[in-house]
C-alpha positions in Angstrom: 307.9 35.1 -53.7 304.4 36.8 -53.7 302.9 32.5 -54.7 304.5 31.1 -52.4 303.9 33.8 -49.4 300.2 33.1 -50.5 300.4 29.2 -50.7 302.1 29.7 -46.8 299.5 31.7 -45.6 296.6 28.6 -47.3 298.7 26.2 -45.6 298.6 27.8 -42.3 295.1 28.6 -42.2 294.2 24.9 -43.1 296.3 23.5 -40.4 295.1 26.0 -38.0 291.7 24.6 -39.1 292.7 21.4 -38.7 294.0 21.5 -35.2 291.1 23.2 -34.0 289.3 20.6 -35.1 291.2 17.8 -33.9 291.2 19.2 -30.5 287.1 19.0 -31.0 286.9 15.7 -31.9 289.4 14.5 -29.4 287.5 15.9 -26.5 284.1 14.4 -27.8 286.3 11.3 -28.1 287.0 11.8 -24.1 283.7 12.7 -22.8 282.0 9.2 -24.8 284.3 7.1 -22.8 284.5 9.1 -19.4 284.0 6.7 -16.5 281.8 9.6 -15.3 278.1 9.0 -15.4 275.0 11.5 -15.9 273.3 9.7 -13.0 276.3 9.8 -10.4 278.1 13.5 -11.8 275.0 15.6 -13.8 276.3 18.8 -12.8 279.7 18.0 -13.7 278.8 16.2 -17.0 276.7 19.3 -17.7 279.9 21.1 -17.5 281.4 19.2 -19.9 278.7 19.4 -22.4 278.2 22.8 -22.8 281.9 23.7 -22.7 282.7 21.2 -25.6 279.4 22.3 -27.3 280.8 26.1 -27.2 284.3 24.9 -28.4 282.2 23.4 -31.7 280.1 26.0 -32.2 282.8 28.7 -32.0 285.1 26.4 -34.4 282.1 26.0 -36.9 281.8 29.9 -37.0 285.4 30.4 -37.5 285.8 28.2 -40.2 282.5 30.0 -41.9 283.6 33.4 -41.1 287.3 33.5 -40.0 286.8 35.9 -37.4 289.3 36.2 -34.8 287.0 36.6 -32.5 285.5 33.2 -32.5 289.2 31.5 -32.5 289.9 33.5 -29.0 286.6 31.9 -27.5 287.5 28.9 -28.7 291.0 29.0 -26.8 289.5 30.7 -23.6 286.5 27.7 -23.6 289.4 24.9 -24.0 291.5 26.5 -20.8 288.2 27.0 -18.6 287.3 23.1 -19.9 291.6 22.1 -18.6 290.7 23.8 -15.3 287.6 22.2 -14.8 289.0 18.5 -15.7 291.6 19.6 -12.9 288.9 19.5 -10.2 286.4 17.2 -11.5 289.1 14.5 -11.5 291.1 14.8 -8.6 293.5 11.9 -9.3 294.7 12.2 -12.8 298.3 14.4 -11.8 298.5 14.8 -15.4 295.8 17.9 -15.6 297.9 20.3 -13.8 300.7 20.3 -15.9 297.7 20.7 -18.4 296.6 23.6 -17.9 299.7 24.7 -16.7 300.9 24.7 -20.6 297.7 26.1 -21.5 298.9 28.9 -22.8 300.7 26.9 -26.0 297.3 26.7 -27.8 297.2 30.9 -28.7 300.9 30.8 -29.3 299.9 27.8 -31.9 297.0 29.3 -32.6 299.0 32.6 -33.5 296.3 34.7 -31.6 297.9 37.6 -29.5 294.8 38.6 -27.7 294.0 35.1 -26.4 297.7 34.2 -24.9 296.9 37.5 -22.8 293.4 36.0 -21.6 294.8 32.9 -20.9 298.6 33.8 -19.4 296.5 36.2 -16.9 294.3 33.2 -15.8 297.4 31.5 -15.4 299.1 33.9 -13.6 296.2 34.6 -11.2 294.6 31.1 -10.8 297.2 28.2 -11.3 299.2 29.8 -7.8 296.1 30.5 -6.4 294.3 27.2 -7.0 297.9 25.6 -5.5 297.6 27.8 -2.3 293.7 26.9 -2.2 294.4 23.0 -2.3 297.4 23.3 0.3 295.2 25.5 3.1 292.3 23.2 3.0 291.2 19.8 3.2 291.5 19.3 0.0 295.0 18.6 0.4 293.8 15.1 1.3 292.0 14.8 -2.5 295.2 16.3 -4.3 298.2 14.6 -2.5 300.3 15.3 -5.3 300.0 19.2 -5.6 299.9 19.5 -1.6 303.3 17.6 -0.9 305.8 19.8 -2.4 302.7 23.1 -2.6 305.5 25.9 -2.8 307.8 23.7 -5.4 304.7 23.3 -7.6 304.1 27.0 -7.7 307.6 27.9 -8.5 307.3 25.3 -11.4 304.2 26.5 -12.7 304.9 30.6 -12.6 308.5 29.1 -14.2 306.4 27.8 -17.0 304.2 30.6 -17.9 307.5 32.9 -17.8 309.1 30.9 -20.5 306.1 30.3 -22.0 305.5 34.9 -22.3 309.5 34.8 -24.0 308.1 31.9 -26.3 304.9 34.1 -27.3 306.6 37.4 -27.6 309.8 35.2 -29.9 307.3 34.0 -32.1 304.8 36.9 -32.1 308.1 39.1 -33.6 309.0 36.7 -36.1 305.6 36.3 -37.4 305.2 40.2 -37.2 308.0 40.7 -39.1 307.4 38.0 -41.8 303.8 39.7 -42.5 305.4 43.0 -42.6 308.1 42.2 -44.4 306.1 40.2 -46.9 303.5 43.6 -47.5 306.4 45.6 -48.1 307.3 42.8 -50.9 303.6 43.2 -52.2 303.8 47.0 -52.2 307.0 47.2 -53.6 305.9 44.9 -56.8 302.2 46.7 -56.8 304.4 50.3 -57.0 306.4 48.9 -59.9 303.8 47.8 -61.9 302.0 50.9 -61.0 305.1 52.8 -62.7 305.3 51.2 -65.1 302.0 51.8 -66.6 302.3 55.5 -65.4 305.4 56.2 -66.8 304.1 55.1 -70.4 300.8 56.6 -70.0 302.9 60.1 -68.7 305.2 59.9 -71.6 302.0 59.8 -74.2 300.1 62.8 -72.6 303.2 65.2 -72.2 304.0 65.3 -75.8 300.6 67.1 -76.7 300.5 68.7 -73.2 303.7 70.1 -74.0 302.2 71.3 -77.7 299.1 73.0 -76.1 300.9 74.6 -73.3 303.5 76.4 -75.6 300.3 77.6 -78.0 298.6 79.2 -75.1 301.9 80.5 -73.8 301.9 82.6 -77.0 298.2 83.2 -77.1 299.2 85.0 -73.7 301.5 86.9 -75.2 299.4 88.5 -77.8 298.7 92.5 -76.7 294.8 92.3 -78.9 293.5 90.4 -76.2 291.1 91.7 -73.9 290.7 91.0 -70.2 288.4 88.0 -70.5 290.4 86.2 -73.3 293.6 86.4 -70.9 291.3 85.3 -68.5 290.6 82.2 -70.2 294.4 81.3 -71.5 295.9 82.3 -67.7 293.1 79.3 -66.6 294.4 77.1 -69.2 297.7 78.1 -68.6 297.2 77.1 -65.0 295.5 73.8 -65.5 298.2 73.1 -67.6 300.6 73.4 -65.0 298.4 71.2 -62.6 298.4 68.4 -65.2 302.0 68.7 -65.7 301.9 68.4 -61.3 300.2 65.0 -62.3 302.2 63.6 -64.9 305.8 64.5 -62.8 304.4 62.6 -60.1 303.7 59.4 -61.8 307.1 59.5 -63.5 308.3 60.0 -59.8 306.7 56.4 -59.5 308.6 55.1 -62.5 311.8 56.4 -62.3 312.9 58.2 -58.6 315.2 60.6 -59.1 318.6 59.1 -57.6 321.4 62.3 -58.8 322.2 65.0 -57.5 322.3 64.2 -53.4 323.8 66.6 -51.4 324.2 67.6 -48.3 320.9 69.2 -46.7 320.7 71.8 -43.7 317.4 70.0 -42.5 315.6 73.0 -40.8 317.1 75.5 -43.4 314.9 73.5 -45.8 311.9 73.3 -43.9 312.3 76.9 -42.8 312.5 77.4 -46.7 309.5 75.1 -47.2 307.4 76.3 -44.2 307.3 80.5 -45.8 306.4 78.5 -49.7 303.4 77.7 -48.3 302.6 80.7 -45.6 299.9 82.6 -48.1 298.8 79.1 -49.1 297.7 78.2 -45.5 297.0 82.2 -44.1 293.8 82.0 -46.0 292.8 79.3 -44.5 293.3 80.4 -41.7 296.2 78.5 -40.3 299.5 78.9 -38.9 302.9 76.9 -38.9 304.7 76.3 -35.8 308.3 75.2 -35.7 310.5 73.5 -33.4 314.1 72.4 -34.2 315.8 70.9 -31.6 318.9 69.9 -33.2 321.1 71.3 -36.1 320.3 68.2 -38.7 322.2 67.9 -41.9 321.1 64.8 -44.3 322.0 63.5 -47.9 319.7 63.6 -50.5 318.2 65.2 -53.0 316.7 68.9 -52.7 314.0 68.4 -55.0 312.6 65.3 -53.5 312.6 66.3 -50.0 310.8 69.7 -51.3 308.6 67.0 -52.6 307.9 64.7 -49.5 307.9 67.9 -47.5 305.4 70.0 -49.6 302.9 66.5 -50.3 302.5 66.1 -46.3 302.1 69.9 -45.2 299.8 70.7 -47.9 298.0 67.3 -47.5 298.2 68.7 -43.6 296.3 72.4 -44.5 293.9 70.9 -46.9 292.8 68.7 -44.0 291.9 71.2 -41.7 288.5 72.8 -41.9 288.2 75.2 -39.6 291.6 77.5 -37.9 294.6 75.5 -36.6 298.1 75.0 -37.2 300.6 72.5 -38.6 303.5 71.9 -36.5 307.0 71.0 -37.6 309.5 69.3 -34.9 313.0 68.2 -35.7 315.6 66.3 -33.7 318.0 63.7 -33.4 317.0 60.2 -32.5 320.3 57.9 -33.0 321.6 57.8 -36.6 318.2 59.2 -38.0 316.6 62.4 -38.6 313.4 62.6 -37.0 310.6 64.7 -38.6 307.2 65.2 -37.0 304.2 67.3 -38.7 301.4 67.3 -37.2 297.9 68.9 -38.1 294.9 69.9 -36.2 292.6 68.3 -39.0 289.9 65.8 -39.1 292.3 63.2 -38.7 291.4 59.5 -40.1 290.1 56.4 -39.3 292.2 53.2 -38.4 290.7 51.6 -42.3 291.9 54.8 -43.7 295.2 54.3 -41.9 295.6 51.0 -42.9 295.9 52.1 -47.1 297.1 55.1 -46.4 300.1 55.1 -49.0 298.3 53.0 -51.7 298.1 54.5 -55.5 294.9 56.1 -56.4 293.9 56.1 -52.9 293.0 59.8 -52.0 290.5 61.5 -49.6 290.5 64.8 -51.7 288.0 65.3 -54.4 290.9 66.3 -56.8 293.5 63.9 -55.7 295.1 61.6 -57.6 296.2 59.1 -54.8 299.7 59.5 -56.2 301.3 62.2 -54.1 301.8 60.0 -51.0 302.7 57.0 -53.0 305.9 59.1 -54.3 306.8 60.2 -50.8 307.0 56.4 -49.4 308.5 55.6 -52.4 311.5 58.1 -51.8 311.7 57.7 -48.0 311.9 54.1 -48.7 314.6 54.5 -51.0 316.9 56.6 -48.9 316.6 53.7 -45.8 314.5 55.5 -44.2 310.3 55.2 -42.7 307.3 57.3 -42.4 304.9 56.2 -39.3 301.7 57.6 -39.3 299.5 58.2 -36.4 295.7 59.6 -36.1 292.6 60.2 -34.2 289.1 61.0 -36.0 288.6 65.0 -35.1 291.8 66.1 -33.6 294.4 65.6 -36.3 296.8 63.0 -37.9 300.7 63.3 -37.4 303.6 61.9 -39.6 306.8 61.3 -38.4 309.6 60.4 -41.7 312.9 59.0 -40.5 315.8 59.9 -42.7 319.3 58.7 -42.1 321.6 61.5 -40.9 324.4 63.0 -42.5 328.1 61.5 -41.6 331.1 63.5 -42.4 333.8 61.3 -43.2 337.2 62.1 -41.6 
């Protein structure tokens, strides 16, 4: 699935290439044979020139680079170059319907922000340009446009508003496709990633397991003084941070799926919320709570302590100076809507954008596993986490988690 997504997406960008280029050479094509002369037209052969030679340039850099930006001027150049055929050549009918379909390039093109550019020109200049022609002597130059003026503009604001239901049908589809695709890709990266985990976890328990129960009996031992119990309590307590670890990666390999059950929603975060009250007083911050609605869900406890715990903690340890994490809970349709929200540093659209990846962490001591796990488990119920955030005010998650229905 993964091949052939990446053998569609080669395709596409060699065609997309390939059109651009197309439309390039056909317009050089044009402007060779143009009945219109330097010496008669320089200004409007000018024109000409320099729009066609920013159409190359702009395809040259996009083909080196792949920058959208480049692709967008090269869309914008081709609609200024339709309306400026529409004028310089009064006679040929054909250029209004032209640039009247302008708008199908982007929507080829697949580039969102240049439909906008070039819909609004539409919009704004195609009536106007109508209205200009049928006020003015230049109805005489543009018999064609003038004779029916109001039908004409009702035909081309027609065609831009089934051209926007065109764009936005084929802007969800391909939306979806990419998205649906990256889940694929994560989905198949997370197994593999478990895979490996779950081995690797198996193979350090064993001894972990063998040291911990040693230094549980070291601990034990009334000859020790206060340093030496000092020293096993700190391996005791590493220990139990490595065994954090290892449970999480075998999280990754093997989600726990028994022992769903029917969850008071803000009993459990209540619950939750006083686990972690000493944690986040000495830090200075405070939890706010706001349940809305009486929420009960199915799954299990232990993995919604988990998704719960990851985020709020990941939400303290994020703040570095006093503030407060806030809990809302309500209703929205069939789903249980969850919102926790920080006061923290908050991150960057990159650091948005792989935000859920394994091994990816912003804490020194992080394993990049944690939030791996709760997507992992959110996914597996039905459910979604969206993530929003702004650099030095905070980062929020919202986790949607199908509701509870009693069967009658």
């Amino acid at each position: 699935m993964l091949k052939n997504y990446q053998y569609y997406q080669n395709k596409h960008r060699f065609i997309l290439k390939a059109f651009m280029a197309m439309i390039s050479f056909l317009l050089l094509v044009g402007i060779s044979v143009s009945p219109i002369s330097w010496k008669d037209n320089p200004y409007e052969m000018t024109l000409q020139v320099i729009l066609i030679s920013g159409m190359i340039i702009s395809l040259l850099f996009f083909l080196k680079t792949e920058v959208n930006f480049y692709k967008t001027l090269f869309i914008f150049l081709i609609t200024v170059y339709l309306y400026s055929k529409f004028w310089i050549f009064p006679d040929t009918a054909i250029m209004l319907s032209l640039f009247a379909i302008a708008p199908l390039i982007p929507i080829f093109l697949f580039d969102k922000i240049g439909f906008y550019i070039v819909a609004t020109l539409n919009i704004i200049l195609g009536p106007a340009s109508i209205l200009i022609i049928s006020k003015t002597d230049l109805q005489y130059t543009y018999e064609y446009v003038a004779l029916d003026s109001f039908g004409n503009t009702l035909n081309f604001i027609a065609i831009q508003i089934i051209l926007v239901f065109v764009f936005i049908g084929t802007n969800n589809r391909v939306e979806s496709t990419n998205a649906f695709h990256k889940e694929i890709q994560q989905a198949k990266q997370l197994n593999s990633v478990g895979q490996l985990a779950a081995t690797i976890a198996h193979e350090i328990r064993n001894p972990i397991t063998v040291v911990k129960g040693f230094a549980q009996l070291l601990d034990q031992e009334k000859e020790l003084n206060e340093t030496e119990k000092f020293y096993v309590q700190t391996m005791l307590t590493e220990l139990e941070y490595t065994q954090v670890i290892i449970n999480d990666y075998l999280s990754l390999a093997k989600p726990q799926t028994d022992n769903a059950q029917v969850i008071p929603l803000n009993f459990e975060i209540q619950k939750i919320s006083d686990l972690l009250t000493s944690f986040a007083n000495n830090r200075n911050i405070g939890f706010l709570l706001d349940f809305r609605d009486d929420l009960h869900i199915n799954m299990n406890p232990i993995e919604l302590k988990q998704i719960l715990v990851n985020i709020m903690k990941n939400g303290i340890e994020s703040m570095n100076n006093p503030g407060f994490i806030k809990v809302e809970t309500e209703q929205e349709r069939t789903m249980a809507k969850i919102r926790i929200t920080d006061t923290g540093i908050g991150l960057s659209k990159k650091q948005l954008e792989i935000l859920g990846t394994p091994f990816y962490s912003l804490k020194d001591r992080g394993t990049g596993i944690g939030l791996t796990v709760c997507y992992s488990i959110v996914q597996k119920y039905k459910g979604k986490i969206v993530v929003q955030s702004e650099l030095n005010k905070g980062t929020s998650f919202t986790i949607y988690l199908p509701l509870h229905r009693e069967i009658d």
